[in-house]
Steps between C-alpha positions, in 0.01 A plus 500: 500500500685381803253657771173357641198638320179477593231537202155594618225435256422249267420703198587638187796727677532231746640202285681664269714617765540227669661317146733777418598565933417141621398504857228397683133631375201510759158527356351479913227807561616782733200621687721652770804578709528156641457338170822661364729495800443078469602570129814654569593269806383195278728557247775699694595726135725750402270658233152524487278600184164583504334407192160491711221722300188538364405677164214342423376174288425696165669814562544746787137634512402105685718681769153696600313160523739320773619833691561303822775229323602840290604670757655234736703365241609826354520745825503278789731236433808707386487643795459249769827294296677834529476506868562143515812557298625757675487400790686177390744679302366368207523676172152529343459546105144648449373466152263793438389717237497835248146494470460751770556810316353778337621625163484786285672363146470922459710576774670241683821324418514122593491504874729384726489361817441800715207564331187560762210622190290154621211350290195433759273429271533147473482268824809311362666797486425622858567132670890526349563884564372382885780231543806695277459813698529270793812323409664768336527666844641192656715449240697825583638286832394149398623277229218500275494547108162591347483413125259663293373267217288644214302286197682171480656392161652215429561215196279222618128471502344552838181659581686824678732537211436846332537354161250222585239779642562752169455175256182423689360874482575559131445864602776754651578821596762695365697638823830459636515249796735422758527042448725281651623214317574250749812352393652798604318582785667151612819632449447825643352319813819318501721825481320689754518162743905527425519827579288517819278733395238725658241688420261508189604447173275525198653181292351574173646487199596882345260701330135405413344230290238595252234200489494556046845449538544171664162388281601605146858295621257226594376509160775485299545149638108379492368754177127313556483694830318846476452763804334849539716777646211714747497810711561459851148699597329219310626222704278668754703372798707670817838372428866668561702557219876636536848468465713402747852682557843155491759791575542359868541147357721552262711739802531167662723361248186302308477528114129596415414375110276717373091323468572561109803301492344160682198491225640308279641289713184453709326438169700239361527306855116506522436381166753188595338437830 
């Protein structure tokens, strides 16, 4: 890309956008306004993306233990670089998330990104609905996109990696989930840039991934490995689980693969890596 993009966060998000975009990448700590207006003056950019965040070391329940970093990372700092942005006529890519809903697999149909039904009962949960309600009402005046990320997948071992998490657990529930598997995510991120885009967008891929699926796949490859399929009431923890709605994505001129169709693909790649 031919603009100035400013990458903010060092992590998982972090660098792999910065390989596939290029641009700068700033792992410095926002604690407040001032620290992100010398951001944006330091580095003078186009673009910014905020892959700043905090879901915890293990899993999103650690959120509870560090509340304070929880909730500056994931409420605070979105919106003190959206009103650093805006005010330098910056365009500010948010990376958020669909873990904020609740979901009735009875009733609903895969929700899309008008949806207001939020889950409070996890702090994560609450310290992202706090910041996207924010900028979604800027982003009705202000160039801001918000792009809602949901269960990474992707074909290389890293400890955030869905597959990597699911191999680890050798037990799984048997629901349809909204997952993103990030080499298109990348590409969507890239469309939505070229397009100057605003506004959420669930980037998901279509339709919902059951966990036996992607392991009995798994295990066509590596036969040794065994797993146990459970209810979701015996996990015994508050979690979200839904199905995000791609229709405005794929309005925007993007083609959405379907989570089924990357498996194999994702498989094979991983089992390379």
């Amino acid at each position: 890309m031919n603009r100035r993009i400013l990458i903010l966060g060092q992590g998982f998000i972090g660098g792999l956008l910065q390989k596939e975009l290029g641009g700068k990448v700033d792992g410095s700590r926002i604690n407040c306004f001032s620290d992100a207006e010398k951001l944006i003056k330091k580095y003078n950019p186009q673009i910014v993306i905020n892959c700043i965040g905090v879901n915890g070391k293990r899993n999103v329940d650690d959120c509870e233990l560090e509340k304070d970093r929880t909730l500056l990372a994931n409420s605070f700092v979105p919106v003190m670089l959206a009103e650093s942005c805006l005010r330098h006529q910056v365009k500010l890519v948010s990376i958020s998330s669909g873990c904020i809903f609740n979901y009735d697999y009875k009733k609903n149909r895969p929700l899309t990104e008008e949806c207001q039904d939020y889950f409070f009962k996890l702090f994560y949960s609450r310290s992202k609905i706090y910041s996207e309600r924010a900028l979604a009402a800027l982003s009705r005046d202000y160039n801001i996109l918000i792009v809602r990320i949901r269960i990474p997948l992707l074909s290389s071992k890293h400890p955030k990696n869905l597959l990597d998490k699911l191999i680890k657990y050798r037990q799984v529930i048997d629901a349809p989930n909204s997952v993103t598997y990030i080499p298109d995510f990348i590409l969507a991120v890239k469309h939505l840039i070229k397009i100057n885009a605003r506004g959420i967008y669930n980037v998901v891929n279509s339709g919902g991934l059951r966990y036996p699926v992607l392991m009995k796949l798994y295990q066509k490859y590596v036969p040794e490995f065994k797993y146990q399929v459970i209810a979701l009431k015996k996990l015994r923890l508050i979690r979200t689980n839904l199905v995000l709605s791609t229709r405005k994505l794929q309005q925007s001129g993007f083609k959405v693969r379907s989570i089924n169709a990357v498996l194999e693909e994702c498989v094979k790649g991983y089992l390379k890596s």
